[in-house]
Legacy VTK file of the C-alpha trace (Angstrom):
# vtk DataFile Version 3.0
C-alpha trace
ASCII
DATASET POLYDATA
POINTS 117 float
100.687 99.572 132.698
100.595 101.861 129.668
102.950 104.519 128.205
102.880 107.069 130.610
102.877 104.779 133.759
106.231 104.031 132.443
107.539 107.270 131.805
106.343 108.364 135.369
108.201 105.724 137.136
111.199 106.134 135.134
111.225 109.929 135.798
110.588 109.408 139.129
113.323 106.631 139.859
115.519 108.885 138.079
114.761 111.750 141.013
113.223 114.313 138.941
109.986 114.183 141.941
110.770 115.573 144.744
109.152 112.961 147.693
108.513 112.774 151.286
109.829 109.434 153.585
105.434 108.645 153.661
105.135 108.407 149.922
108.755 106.962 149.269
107.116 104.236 151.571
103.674 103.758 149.678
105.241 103.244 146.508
107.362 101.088 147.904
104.297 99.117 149.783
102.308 99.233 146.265
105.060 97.862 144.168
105.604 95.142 146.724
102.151 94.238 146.550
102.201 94.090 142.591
105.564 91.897 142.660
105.276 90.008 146.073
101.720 89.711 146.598
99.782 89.552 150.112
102.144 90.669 153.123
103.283 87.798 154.800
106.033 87.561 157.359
108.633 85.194 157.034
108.876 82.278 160.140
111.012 84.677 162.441
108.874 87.252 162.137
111.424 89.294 159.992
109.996 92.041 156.938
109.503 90.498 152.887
112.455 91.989 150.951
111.583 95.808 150.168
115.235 96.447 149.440
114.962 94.743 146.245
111.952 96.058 145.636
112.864 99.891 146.505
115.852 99.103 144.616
114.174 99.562 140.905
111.383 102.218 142.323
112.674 104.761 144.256
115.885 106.894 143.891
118.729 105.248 145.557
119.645 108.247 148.600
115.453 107.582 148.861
115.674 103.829 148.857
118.514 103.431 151.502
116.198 105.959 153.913
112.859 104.403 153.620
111.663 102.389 156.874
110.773 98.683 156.763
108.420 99.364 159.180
106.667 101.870 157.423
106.638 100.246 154.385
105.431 96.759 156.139
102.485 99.166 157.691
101.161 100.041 154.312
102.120 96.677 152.983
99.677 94.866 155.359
96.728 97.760 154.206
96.616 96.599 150.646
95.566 92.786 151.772
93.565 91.616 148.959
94.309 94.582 146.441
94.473 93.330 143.068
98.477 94.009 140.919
96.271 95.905 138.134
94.628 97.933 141.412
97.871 98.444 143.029
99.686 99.368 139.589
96.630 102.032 139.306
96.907 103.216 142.851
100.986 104.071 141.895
99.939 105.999 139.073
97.200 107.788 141.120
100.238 108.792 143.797
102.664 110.283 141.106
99.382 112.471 139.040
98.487 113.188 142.769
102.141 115.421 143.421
101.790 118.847 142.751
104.514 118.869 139.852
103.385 116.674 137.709
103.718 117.480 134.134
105.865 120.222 135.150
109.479 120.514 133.452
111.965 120.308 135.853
115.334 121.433 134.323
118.820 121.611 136.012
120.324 124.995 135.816
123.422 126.157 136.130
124.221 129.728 136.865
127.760 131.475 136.007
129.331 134.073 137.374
128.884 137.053 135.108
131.193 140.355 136.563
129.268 143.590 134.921
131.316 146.802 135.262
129.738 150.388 134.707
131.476 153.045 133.899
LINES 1 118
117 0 1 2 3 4 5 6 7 8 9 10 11 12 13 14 15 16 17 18 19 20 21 22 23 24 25 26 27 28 29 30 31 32 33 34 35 36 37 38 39 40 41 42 43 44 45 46 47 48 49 50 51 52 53 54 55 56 57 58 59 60 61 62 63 64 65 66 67 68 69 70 71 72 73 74 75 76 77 78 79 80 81 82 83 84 85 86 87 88 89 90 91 92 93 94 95 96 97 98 99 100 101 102 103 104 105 106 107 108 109 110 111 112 113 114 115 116
């Protein structure tokens, strides 16, 4: 992943992008299929680990939201997708959002009382 892969994921685990429960769960499904590999369910059926995995990619009040089952859905699409292709198809996701490369600053606004005479 190059330079500003990085920097996106970091500014986006960080919660400067604002993102919707759908996309929280594709990035989740993407990364899981660059670290995990192939969806596969375990013998009782139960999901792979995505907390781990949403853990280190997603903001944590996004992380603790996202559905399994959702994620599992999108998980099971990407059969046969390549890490380098799934790495790709993150970046793709965050240069897709309609703030990238915008500054997002926090502000802070003060009380100011004027008086006119």
């Amino acid at each position: 992943m190059d330079i500003v892969g990085i920097i996106l994921i970091i500014f986006f685990s960080l919660n400067s992008f604002p993102v919707s429960e759908t996309e929280a769960a594709m990035l989740v499904a993407l990364q899981a299929q660059v670290e995990l590999g192939d969806y596969a369910t375990s013998s009782v059926g139960e999901f792979p680990d995505y907390c781990h995995v949403s853990s280190h990619c997603l903001p944590t009040r996004i992380a603790a939201s996202v559905s399994h089952e959702a994620v599992a859905r999108h998980h099971q699409s990407l059969v046969s997708t390549h890490p380098a292709q799934a790495k790709q198809a993150v970046l793709n996701l965050l240069r897709s959002w309609p703030l990238h490369k915008a500054a997002i600053f926090d502000v802070t606004v003060c009380s100011l009382t004027v008086t006119l005479a």
